[in-house]
N, CA, C and O atoms as a printed pandas DataFrame, in Angstrom:
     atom_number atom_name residue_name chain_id  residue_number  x_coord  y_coord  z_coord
0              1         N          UNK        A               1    0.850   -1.169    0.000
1              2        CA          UNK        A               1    0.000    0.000    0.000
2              3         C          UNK        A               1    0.898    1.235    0.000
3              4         O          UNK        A               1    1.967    1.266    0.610
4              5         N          UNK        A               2    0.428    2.217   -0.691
5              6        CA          UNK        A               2    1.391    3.255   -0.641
6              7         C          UNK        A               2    0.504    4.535   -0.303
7              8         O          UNK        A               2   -0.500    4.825   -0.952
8              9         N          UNK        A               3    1.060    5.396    0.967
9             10        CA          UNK        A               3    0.531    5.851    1.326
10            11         C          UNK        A               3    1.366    7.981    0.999
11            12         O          UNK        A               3    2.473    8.432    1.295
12            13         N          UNK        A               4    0.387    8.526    0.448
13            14        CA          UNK        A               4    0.794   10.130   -0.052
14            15         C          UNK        A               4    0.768   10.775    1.200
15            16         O          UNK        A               4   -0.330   10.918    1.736
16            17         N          UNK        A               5    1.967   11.266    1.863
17            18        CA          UNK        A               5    1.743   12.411    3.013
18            19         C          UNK        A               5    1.332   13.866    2.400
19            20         O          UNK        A               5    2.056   14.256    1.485
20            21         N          UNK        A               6    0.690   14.374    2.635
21            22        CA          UNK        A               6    0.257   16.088    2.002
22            23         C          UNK        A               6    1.136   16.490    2.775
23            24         O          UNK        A               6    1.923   17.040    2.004
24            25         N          UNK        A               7    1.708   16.630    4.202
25            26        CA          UNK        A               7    2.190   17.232    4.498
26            27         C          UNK        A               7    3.672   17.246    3.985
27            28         O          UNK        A               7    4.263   18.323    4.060
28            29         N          UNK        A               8    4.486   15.907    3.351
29            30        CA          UNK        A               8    5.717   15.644    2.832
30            31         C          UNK        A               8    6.280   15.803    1.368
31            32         O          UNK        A               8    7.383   16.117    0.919
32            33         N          UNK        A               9    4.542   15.309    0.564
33            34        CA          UNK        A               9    4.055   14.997   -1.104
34            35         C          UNK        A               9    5.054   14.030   -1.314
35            36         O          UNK        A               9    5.823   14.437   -2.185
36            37         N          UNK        A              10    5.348   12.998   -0.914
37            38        CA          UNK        A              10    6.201   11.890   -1.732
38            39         C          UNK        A              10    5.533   10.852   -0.942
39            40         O          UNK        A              10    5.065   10.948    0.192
40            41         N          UNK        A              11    5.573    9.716   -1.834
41            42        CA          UNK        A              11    5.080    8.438   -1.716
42            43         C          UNK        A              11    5.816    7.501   -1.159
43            44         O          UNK        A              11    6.960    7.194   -1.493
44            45         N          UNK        A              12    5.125    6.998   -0.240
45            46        CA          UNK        A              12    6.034    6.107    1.092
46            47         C          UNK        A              12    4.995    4.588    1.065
47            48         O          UNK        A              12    3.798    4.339    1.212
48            49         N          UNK        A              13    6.569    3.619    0.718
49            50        CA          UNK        A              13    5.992    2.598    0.354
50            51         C          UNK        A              13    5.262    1.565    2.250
51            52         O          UNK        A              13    6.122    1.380    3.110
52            53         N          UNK        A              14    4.339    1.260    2.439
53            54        CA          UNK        A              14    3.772    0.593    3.632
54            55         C          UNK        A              14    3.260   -0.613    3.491
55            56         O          UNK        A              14    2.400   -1.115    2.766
56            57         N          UNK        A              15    4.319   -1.165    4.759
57            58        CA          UNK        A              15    3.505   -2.508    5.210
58            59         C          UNK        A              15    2.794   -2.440    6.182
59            60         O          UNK        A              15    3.295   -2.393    7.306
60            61         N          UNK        A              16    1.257   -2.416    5.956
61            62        CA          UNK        A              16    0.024   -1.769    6.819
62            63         C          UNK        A              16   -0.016   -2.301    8.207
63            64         O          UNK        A              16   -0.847   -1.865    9.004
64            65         N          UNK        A              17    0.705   -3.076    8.486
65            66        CA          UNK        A              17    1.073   -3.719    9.986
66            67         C          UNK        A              17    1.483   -2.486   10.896
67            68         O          UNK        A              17    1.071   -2.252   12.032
68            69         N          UNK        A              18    2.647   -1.539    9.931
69            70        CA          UNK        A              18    2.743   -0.933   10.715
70            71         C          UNK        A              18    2.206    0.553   10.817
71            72         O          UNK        A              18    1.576    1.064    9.891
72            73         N          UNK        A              19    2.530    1.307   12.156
73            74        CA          UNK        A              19    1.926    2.975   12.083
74            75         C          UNK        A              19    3.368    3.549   11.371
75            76         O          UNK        A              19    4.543    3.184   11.419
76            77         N          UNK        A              20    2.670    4.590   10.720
77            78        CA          UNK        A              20    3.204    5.535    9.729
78            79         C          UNK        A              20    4.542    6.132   10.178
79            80         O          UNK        A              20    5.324    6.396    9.264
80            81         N          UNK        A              21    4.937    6.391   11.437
81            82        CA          UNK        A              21    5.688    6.765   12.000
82            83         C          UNK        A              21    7.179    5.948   11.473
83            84         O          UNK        A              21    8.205    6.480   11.050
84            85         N          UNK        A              22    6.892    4.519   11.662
85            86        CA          UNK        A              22    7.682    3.823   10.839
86            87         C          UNK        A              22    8.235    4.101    9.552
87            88         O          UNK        A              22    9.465    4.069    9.500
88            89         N          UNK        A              23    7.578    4.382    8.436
89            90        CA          UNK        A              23    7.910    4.934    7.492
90            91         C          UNK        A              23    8.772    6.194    7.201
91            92         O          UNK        A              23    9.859    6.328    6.639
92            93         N          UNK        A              24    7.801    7.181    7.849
93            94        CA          UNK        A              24    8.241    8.392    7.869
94            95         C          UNK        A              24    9.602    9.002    8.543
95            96         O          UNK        A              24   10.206   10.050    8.316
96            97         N          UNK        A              25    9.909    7.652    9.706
97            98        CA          UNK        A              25   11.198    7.598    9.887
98            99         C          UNK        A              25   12.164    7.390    9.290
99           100         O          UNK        A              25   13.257    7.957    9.286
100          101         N          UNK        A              26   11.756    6.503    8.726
101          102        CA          UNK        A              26   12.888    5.800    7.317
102          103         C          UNK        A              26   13.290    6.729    6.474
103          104         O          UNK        A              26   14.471    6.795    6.133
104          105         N          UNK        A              27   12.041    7.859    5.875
105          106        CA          UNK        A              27   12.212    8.612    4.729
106          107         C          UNK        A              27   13.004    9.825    5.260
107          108         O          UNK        A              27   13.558   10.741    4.652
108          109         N          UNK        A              28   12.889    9.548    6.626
109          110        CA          UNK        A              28   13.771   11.332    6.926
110          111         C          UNK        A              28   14.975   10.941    7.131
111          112         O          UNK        A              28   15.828   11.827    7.169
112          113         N          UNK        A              29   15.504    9.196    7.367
113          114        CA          UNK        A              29   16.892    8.891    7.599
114          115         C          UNK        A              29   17.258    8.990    9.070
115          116         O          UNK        A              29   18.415    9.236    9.411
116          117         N          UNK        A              30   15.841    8.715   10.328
117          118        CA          UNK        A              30   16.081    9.056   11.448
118          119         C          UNK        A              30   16.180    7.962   11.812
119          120         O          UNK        A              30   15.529    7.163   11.137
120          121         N          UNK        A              31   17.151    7.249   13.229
121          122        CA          UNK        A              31   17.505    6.138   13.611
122          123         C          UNK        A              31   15.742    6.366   14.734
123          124         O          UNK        A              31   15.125    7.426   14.846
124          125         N          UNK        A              32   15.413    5.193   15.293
125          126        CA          UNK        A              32   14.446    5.418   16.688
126          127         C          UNK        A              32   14.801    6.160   17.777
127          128         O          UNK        A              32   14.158    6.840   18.576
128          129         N          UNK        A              33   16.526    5.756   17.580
129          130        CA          UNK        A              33   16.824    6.225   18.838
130          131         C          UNK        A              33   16.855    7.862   18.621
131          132         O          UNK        A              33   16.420    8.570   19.530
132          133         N          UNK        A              34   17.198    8.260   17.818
133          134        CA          UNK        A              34   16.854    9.911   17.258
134          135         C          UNK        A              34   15.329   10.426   17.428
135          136         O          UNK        A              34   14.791   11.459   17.827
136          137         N          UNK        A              35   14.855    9.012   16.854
137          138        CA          UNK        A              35   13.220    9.713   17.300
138          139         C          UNK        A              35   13.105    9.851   18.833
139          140         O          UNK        A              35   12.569   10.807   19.394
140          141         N          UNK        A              36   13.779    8.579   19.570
141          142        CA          UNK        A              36   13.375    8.890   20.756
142          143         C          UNK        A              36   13.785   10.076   21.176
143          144         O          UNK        A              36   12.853   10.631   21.757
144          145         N          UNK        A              37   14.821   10.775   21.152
145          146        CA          UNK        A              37   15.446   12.037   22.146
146          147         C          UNK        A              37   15.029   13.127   21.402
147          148         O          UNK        A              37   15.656   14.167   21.605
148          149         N          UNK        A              38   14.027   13.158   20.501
149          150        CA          UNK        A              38   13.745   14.247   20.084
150          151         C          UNK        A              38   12.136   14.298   20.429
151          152         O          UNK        A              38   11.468   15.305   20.193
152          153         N          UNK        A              39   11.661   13.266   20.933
153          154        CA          UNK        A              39   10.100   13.022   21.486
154          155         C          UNK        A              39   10.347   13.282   22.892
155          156         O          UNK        A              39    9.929   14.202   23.595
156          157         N          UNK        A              40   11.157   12.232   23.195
157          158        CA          UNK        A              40   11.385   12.811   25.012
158          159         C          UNK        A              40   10.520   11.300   25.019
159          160         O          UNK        A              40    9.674   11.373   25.910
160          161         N          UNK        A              41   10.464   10.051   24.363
161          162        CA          UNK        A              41   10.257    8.587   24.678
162          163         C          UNK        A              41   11.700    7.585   24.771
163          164         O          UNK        A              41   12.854    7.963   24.568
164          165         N          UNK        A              42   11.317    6.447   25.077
165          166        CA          UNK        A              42   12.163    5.516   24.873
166          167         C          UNK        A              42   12.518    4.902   23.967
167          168         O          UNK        A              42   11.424    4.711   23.435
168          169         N          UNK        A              43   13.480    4.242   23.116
169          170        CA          UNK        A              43   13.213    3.709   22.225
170          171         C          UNK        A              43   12.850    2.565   22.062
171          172         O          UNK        A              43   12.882    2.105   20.921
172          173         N          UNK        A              44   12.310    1.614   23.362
173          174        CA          UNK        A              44   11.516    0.332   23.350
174          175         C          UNK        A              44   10.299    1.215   22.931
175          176         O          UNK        A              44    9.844    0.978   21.812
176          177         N          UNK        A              45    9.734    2.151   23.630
177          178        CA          UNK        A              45    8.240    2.889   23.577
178          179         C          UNK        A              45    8.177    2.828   21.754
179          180         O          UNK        A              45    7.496    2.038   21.100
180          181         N          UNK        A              46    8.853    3.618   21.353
181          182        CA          UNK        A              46    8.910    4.008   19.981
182          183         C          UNK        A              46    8.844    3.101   18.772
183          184         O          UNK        A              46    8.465    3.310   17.620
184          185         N          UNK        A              47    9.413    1.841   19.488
185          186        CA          UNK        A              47    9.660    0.566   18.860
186          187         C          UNK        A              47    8.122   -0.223   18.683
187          188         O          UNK        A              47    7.465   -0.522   17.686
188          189         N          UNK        A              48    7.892   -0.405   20.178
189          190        CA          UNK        A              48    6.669   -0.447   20.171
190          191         C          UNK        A              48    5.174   -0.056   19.792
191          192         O          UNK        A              48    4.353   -0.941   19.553
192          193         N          UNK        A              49    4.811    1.424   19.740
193          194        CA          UNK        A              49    4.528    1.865   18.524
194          195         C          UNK        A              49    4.584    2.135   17.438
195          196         O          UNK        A              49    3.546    2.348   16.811
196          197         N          UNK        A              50    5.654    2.206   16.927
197          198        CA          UNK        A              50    6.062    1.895   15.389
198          199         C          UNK        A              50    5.002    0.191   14.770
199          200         O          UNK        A              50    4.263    0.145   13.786
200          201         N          UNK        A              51    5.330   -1.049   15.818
201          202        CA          UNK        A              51    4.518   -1.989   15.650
202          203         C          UNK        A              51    3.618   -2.089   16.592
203          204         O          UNK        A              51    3.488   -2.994   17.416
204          205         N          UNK        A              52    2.723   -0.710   16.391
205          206        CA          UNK        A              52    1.191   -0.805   17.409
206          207         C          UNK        A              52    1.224   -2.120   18.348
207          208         O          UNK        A              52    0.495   -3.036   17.966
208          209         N          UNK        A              53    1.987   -2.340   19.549
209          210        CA          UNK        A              53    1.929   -2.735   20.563
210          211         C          UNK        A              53    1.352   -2.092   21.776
211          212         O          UNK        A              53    1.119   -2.555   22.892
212          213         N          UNK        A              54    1.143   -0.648   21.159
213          214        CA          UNK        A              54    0.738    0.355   22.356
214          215         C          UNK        A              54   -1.061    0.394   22.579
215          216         O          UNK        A              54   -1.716    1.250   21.985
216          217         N          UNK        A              55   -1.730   -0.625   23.490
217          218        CA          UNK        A              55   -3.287   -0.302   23.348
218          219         C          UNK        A              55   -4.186    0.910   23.604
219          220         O          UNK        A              55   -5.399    1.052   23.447
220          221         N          UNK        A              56   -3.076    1.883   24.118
221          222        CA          UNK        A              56   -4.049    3.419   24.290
222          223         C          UNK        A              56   -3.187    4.492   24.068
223          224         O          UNK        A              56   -3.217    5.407   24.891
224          225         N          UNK        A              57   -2.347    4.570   23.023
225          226        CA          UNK        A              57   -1.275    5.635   23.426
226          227         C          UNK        A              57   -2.204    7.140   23.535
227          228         O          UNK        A              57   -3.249    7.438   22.956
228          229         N          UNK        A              58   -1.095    8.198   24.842
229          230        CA          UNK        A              58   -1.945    9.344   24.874
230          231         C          UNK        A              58   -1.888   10.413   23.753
231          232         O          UNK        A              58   -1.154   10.334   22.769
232          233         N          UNK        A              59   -2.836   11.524   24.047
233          234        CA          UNK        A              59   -3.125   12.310   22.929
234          235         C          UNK        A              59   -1.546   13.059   22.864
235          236         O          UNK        A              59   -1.151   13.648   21.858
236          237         N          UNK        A              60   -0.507   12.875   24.487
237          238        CA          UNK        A              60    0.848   13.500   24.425
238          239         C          UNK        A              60    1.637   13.159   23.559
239          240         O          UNK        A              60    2.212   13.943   22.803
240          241         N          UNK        A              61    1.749   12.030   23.563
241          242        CA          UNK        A              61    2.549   10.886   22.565
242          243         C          UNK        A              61    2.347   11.263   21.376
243          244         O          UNK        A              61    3.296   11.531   20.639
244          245         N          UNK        A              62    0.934   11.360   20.932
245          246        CA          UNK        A              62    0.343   12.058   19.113
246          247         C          UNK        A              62    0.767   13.446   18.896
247          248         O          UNK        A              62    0.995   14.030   17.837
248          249         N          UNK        A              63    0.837   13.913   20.270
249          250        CA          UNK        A              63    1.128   15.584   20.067
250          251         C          UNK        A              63    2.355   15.673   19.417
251          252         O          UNK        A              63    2.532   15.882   18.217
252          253         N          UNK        A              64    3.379   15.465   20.477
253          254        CA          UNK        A              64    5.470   15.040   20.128
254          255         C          UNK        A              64    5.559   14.050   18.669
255          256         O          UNK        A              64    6.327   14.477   17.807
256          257         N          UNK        A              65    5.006   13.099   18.448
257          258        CA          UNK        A              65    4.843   12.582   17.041
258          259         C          UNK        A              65    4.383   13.719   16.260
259          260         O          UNK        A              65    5.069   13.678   15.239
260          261         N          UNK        A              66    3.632   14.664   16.191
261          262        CA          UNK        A              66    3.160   15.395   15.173
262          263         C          UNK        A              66    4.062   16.204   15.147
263          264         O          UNK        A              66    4.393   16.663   14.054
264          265         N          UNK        A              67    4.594   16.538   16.101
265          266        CA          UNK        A              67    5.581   18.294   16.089
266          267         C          UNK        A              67    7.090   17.348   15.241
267          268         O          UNK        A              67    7.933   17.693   14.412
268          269         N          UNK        A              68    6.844   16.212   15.904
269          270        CA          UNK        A              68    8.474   16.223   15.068
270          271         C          UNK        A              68    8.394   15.613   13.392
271          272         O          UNK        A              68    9.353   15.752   12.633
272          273         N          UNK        A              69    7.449   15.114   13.081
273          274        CA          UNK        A              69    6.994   14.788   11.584
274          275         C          UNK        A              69    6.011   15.945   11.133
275          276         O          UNK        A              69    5.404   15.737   10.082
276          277         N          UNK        A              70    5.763   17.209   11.835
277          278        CA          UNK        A              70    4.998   18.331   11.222
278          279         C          UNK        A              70    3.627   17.685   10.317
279          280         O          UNK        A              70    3.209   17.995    9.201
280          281         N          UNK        A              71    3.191   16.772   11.203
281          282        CA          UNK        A              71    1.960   16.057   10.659
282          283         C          UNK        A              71    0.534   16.566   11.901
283          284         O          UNK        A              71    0.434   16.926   13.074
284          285         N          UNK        A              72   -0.149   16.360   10.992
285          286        CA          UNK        A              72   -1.607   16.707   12.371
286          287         C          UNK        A              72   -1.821   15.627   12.817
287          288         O          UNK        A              72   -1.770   14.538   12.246
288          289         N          UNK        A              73   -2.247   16.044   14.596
289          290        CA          UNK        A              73   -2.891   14.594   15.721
290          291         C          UNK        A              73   -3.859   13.931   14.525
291          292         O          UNK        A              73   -3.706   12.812   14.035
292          293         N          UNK        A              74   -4.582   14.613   14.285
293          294        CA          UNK        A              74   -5.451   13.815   13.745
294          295         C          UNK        A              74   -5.194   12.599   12.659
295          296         O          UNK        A              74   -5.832   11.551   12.750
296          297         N          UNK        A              75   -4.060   12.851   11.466
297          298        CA          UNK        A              75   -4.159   11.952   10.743
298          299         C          UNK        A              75   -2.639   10.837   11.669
299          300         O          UNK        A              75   -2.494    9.711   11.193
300          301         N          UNK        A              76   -2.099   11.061   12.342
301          302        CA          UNK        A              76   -1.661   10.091   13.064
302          303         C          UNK        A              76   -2.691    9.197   13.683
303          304         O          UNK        A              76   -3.038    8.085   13.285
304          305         N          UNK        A              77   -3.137    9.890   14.759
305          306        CA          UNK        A              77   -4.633    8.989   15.333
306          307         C          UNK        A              77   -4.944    8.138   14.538
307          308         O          UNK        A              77   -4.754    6.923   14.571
308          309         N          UNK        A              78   -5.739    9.165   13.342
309          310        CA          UNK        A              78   -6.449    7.855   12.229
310          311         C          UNK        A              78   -5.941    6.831   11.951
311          312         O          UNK        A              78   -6.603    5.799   12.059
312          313         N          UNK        A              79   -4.440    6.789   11.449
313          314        CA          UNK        A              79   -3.518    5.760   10.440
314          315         C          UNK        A              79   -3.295    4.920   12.157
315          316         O          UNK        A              79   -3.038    3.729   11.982
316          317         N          UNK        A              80   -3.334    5.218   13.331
317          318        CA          UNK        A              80   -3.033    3.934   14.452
318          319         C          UNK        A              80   -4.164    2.896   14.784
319          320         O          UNK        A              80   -4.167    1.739   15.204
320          321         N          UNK        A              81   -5.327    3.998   14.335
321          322        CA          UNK        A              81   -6.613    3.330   14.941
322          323         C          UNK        A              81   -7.094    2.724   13.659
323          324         O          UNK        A              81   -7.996    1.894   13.768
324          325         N          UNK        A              82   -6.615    3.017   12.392
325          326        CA          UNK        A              82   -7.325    2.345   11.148
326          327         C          UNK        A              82   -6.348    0.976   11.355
327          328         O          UNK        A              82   -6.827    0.282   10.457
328          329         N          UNK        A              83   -5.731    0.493   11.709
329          330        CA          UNK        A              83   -4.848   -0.549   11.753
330          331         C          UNK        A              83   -4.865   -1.794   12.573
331          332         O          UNK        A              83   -4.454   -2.930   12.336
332          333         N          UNK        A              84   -5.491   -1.230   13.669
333          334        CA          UNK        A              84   -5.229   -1.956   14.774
334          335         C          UNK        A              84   -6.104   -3.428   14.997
335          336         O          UNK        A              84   -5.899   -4.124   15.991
């Protein structure tokens, strides 16, 4: 499945298992552990959501995911909860 970010415009190839975050990591060339210290998570946490292991993550978690991929809560939310 290939999924178009509006906020990025390039096409990011997905294996729908996982949340987008995954991807979008890849395409910026960020290790987890980069994601982590720039979220202020762990990188088991990060790991773990990357493969939706997380059953309620908070709206904080979507917030720091959005600011650092300049994506809206909302279409994060969607792409965790369309998956699960």
């Amino acid at each position: 499945m290939n999924y178009v970010s509006k906020e990025w415009r390039v096409k990011i190839k997905r294996d729908p298992r996982e949340f987008i975050i995954a991807q979008m990591r890849r395409q910026m060339g960020w290790s987890q552990e980069y994601l982590a210290e720039i979220t202020g998570y762990s990188k088991l946490y990060i790991l773990k959501l990357e493969k939706r292991r997380i059953p309620n993550p908070s709206i904080k978690v979507f917030g720091e995911l959005s600011k650092a991929f300049g994506m809206s809560i909302d279409s994060l939310w969607k792409d965790y909860q369309d998956k699960k």
